[in-house]
Each structure stands twice: as structure tokens, then as C-alpha cells.
C-alpha positions as CSV (number, residue, x, y, z in Angstrom):
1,X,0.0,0.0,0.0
2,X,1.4,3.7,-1.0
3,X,1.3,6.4,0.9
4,X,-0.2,9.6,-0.5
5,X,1.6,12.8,-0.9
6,X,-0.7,14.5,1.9
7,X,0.5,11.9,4.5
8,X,4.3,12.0,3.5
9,X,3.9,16.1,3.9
10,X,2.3,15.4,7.4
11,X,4.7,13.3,8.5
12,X,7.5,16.0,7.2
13,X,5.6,18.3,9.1
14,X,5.2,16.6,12.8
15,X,8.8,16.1,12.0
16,X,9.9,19.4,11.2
17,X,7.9,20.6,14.4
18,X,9.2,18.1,16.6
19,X,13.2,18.8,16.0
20,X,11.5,23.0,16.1
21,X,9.9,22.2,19.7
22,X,13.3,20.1,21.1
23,X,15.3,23.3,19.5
24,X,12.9,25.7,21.5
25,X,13.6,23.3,24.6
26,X,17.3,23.0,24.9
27,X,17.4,26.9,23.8
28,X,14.8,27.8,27.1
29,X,17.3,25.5,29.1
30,X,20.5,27.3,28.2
31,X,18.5,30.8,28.5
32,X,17.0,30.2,32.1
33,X,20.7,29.1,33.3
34,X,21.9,32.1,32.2
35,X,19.3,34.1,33.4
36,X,20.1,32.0,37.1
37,X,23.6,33.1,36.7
38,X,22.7,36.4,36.3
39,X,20.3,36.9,39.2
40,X,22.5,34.5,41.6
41,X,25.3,37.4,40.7
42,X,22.9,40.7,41.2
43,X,21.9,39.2,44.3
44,X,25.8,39.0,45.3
45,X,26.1,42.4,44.8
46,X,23.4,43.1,46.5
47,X,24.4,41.0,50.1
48,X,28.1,41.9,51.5
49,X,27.4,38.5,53.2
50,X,28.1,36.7,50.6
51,X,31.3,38.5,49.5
52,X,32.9,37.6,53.4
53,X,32.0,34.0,53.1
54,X,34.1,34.0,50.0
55,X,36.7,35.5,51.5
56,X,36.9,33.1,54.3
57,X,36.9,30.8,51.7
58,X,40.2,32.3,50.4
59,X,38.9,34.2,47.2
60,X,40.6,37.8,47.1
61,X,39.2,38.7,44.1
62,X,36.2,38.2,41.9
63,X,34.7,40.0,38.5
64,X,31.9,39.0,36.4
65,X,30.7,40.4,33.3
66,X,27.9,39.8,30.7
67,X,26.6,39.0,27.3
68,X,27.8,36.4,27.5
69,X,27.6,36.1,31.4
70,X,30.8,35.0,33.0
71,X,32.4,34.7,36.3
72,X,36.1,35.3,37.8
73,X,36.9,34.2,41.7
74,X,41.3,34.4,42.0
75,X,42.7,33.1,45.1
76,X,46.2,34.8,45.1
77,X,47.4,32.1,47.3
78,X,46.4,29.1,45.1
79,X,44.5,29.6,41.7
80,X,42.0,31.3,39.4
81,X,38.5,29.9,38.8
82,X,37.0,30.9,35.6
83,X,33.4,29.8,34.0
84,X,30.4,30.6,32.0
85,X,27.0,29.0,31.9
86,X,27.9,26.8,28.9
87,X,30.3,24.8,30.4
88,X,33.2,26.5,29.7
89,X,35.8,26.7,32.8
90,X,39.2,26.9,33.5
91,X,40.7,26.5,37.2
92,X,44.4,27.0,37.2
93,X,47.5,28.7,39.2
94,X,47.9,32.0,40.2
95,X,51.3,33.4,38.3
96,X,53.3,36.5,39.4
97,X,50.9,39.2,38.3
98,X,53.0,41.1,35.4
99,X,52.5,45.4,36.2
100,X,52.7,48.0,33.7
101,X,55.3,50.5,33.8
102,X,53.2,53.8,33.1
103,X,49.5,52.3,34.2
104,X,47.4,51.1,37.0
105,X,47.5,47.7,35.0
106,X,48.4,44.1,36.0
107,X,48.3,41.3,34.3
108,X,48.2,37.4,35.4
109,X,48.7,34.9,32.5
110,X,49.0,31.1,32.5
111,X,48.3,28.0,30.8
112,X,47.7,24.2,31.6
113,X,46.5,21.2,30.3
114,X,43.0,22.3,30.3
115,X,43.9,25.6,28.4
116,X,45.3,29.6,28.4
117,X,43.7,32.2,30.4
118,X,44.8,35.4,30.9
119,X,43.5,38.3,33.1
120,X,44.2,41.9,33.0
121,X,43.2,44.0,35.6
122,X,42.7,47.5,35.3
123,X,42.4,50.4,38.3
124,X,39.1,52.8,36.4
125,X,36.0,52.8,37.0
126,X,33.3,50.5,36.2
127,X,29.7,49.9,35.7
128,X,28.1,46.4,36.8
129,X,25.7,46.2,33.9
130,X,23.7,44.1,35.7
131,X,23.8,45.8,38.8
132,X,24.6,49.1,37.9
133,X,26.8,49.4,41.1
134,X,30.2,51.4,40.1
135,X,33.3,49.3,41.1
136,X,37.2,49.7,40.9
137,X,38.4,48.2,38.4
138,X,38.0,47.0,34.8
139,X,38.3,43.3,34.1
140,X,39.5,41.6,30.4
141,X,39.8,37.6,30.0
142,X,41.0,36.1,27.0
143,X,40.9,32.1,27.6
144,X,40.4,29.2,25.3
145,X,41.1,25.0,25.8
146,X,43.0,23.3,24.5
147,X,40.7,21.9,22.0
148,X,39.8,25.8,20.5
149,X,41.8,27.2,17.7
150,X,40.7,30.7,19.2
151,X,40.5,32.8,22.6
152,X,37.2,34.0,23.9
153,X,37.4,37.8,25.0
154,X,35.5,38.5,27.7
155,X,34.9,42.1,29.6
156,X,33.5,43.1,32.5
157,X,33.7,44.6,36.3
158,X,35.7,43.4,39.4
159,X,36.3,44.2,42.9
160,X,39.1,42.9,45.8
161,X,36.9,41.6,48.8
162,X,37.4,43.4,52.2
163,X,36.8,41.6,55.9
164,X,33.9,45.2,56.4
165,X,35.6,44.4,60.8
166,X,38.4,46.7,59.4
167,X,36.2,49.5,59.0
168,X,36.9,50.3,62.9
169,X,40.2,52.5,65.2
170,X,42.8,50.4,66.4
171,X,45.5,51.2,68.9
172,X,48.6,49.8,68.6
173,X,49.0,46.9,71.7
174,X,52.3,45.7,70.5
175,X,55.6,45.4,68.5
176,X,56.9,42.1,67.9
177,X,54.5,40.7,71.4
178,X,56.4,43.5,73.1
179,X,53.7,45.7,74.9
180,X,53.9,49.3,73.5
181,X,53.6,51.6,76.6
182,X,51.2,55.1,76.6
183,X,53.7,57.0,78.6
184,X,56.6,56.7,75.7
185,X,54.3,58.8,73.3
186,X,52.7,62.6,73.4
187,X,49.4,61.6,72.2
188,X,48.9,58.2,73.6
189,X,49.1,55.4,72.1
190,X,49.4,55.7,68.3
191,X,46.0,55.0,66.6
192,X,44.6,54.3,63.1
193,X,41.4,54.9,61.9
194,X,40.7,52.6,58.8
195,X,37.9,54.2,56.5
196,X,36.9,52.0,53.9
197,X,33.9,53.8,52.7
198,X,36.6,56.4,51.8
199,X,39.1,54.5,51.4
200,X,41.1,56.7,53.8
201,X,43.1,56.1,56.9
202,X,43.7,58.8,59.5
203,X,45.2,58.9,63.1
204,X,48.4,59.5,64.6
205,X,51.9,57.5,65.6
206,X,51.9,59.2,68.8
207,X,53.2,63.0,68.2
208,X,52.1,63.5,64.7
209,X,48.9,63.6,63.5
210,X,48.9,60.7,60.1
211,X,46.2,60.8,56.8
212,X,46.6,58.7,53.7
213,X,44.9,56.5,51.4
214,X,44.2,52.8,51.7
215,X,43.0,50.0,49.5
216,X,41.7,46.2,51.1
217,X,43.0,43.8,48.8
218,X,41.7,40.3,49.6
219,X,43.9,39.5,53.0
220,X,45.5,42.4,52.6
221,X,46.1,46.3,52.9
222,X,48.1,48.6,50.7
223,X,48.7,51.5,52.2
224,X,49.4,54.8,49.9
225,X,51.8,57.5,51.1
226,X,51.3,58.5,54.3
227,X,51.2,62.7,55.4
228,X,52.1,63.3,58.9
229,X,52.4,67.0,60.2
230,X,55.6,68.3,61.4
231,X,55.2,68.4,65.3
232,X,58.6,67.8,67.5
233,X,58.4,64.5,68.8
234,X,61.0,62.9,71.7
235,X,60.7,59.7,70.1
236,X,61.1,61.1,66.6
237,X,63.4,57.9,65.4
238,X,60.2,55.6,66.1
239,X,57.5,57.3,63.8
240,X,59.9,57.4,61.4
241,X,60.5,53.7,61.5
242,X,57.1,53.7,62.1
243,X,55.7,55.6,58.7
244,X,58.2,53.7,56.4
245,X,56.9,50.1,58.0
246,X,53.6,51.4,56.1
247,X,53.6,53.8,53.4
248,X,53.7,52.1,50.4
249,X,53.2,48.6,51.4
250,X,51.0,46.2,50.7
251,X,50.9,44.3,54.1
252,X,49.4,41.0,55.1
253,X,46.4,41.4,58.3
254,X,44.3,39.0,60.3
255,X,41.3,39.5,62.3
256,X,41.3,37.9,65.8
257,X,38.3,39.1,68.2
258,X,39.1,42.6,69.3
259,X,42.4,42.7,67.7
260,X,44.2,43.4,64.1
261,X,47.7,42.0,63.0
262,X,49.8,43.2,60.6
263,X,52.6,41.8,59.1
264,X,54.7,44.5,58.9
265,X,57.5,42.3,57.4
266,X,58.7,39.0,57.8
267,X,60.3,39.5,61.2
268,X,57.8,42.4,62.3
269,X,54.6,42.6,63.5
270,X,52.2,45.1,64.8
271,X,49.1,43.9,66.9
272,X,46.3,46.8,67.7
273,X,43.3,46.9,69.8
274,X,40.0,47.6,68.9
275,X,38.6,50.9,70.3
276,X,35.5,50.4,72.0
């Protein structure tokens, strides 16, 4: 028995519509992902929270960026962790970031069995386009496997996580788990007041009042060049030791209840109290 034309071009049909609907499906399933990716990073933004759990978890630095979405967390201790909705990731070592000679620019490149990626991280400002928050820093990933004949450039926006307990005045307790002793200074005990709304830190090293810019990156602080006014000190040798410990310097902290530490070097460090 022969089919007729009309029931070959109904079966073409159902066909055609079939491999249309499962198109329409797998398309819905890569869209709603993506648009999961998208609202699970807006809501980041949106909760601090979430941004100190990662950093307990070791993650310095993360950037994400869109069409298409992607997402950037770099441990500086251990590796970078790279991925978009589609499958495509890269996890890989941390190398020796390389810094421009005439820009705010560093750049971290590296390749592994898996594949290249290479991350260039730029001080000016930018817009979260999903967000619209304004961050620091302006992020650029060119990464490929192994398998692609070309890199995938990717842009977007990226911040260095803070511990927010910084944001607070500490007195300094101790040098080296030697008790630093209020009588030795003019003013006290010398003090620093770490703004990171403003990015700022103000106080004093005993005598002389102290003002200067800071910048939390990951688990720790660079500190810009410190201004101190010109007030005769008796223990002028000390804040001078003192200032050149920190302006500058990009110096390691930790958080212990009540108390900051900072690694003022490898053989030196500085323990304050919180001010209550």
C-alpha cells in the first residue's frame, strides 16, 4: 500500500515541528541558566554576606561580566577559577601578576593542560551592567582550551573583597608581642582609623597627626603614602621607623576578636586593639 503525498507532507511536518519544539527546549534550558547566573550574581552584589563568606573561603578577588555572562573568583594564594554558563571553565594557578610601567594595569597569564587564560586588571572605573553598582576596576579575559583554535574575549567589572571588621580604630597593643607603653608617646598610644567607605586612613603614631589612602585587597592592605604633620616628637626615630613600615606597602592582616595584626615584614609585627 502507497502512501499519498498529503501523509508523506504530514509526516514531514510533525517532524519538522518536533526537532523545532526540542530546539525551543534545549534553547529555554541554556536561556534560564543564564538568566540563574545572572540573578545569583545581582543578588551577590546586593548582600556583603556573601562576598565575606568567600573570603573566608580564600577568594581575594572576583569579577563577572555579561553578554555572554561570566564569572572570575582568583585566590592569590592558590588559583583562578573561571566559568560561563555553557560549560566553559578553567581553574588554574595564580602566576606572578605582570605590572605595567606607566598604568594602573596588571596582568596574570598562565596556561595548563586544560587551556590559556589570561586576566588583565585595570584600576578605572566601572559599571556592573547588571547591577549598575560602580566598582574599581575594569576586568579583560582572554581564555580558550585546549581543543579551540581561538581565545574567547571577555569584559567586565571586578572588585578585591574586604573583611567590612576593618572599618573600625585600632590602637597599637604591640611590637613584635612586646607591649607598646602610653607613657613613651605625646598623644597616647598611636591610633589608626581605617575608612573603607573612603578609602582613607587617619590617626596618629603618637606626636604627629597621620592621613593617607588605603586599598583592602583580599587579606591584605596597601597603604598609599602616608602625610604626617611636622610636630617635634621625643621619640622622633620611632614614627619614622614607624611611617616607612607602612607607606607604600601592601601588608598581610588577620582579624582575631578585638584585635588586628599586621605583618609588617617578615620579622615584624604590629598587633592593635580595637577601640570600643
Amino acid at each position: 500500500m502507497h502512501n499519498k503525498p498529503t501523509d508523506v507532507k504530514y509526516l514531514f511536518t510533525c517532524l519538522l515541528a518536533t526537532i523545532f519544539l526540542q530546539s525551543c527546549y534545549q534553547t529555554k534550558k541554556v536561556v534560564e541558566k543564564t538568566s540563574i547566573e545572572k540573578k545569583e550574581n545581582i543578588e551577590m552584589e546586593k548582600k556583603p554576606d556573601i562576598f565575606q563568606e568567600k573570603l573566608k573561603q580564600g577568594i581575594d578577588f572576583v569579577a563577572s561580566g555579561n553578554e555572554p555572562f561570566w564569572s572570575l573568583e582568583i585566590d592569590f594564594d592558590k588559583s583562578m577559577h573561571f566559568k560561563t554558563p555553557d560549560g566553559f571553565e578553567l581553574n588554574t594557578p595564580v602566576p606572578n601578576g605582570v605590572k605595567a610601567m606607566d598604568a594602573n594595569v596588571t596582568r596574570y597569564s598562565t596556561q595548563t593542560e586544560q587551556g590559556i587564560l589570561t586576566v588583565q586588571i585595570v584600576q578605572q572605573e566601572c559599571i556592573n551592567d547588571m547591577s549598575g553598582e560602580k566598582l574599581r576596576y575594569a576586568v579583560t579575559v582572554d581564555a580558550k582550551n585546549n581543543t579551540d583554535k581561538d581565545f574567547q574575549i571577555y569584559k567586565g567589572c571586578g572588585r578585591y573583597l574586604e573583611d567590612y571588621r576593618l572599618h573600625d580604630i585600632w590602637v597599637l597593643d604591640s611590637i613584635n608581642n612586646k607591649k607598646t607603653q602610653p607613657s613613651d608617646f605625646m598623644k597616647g598610644l598611636p591610633l589608626l582609623e581605617l575608612n573603607l567607605t573612603e578609602q582613607k586612613v587617619f590617626g596618629h603614631t603618637g606626636c604627629n597627626n597621620l592621613t593617607g589612602s588605603i586599598e583592602v585587597q583580599g587579606n591584605a592592605i596597601h597603604f598609599g603614602l602616608l602625610s604626617t604633620t611636622r610636630m617635634a616628637c621625643n621619640n622622633i626615630d620611632f614614627e619614622n621607623r614607624y611611617i616607612n613600615s607602612l607607606t607604600g606597602k601592601t601588608i598581610p592582616y588577620k582579624i582575631e576578636p578585638g584585635k588586628l595584626h599586621l605583618q609588617v615584614s617578615r620579622d615584624s609585627l604590629y598587633i592593635y586593639k580595637k577601640v570600643d
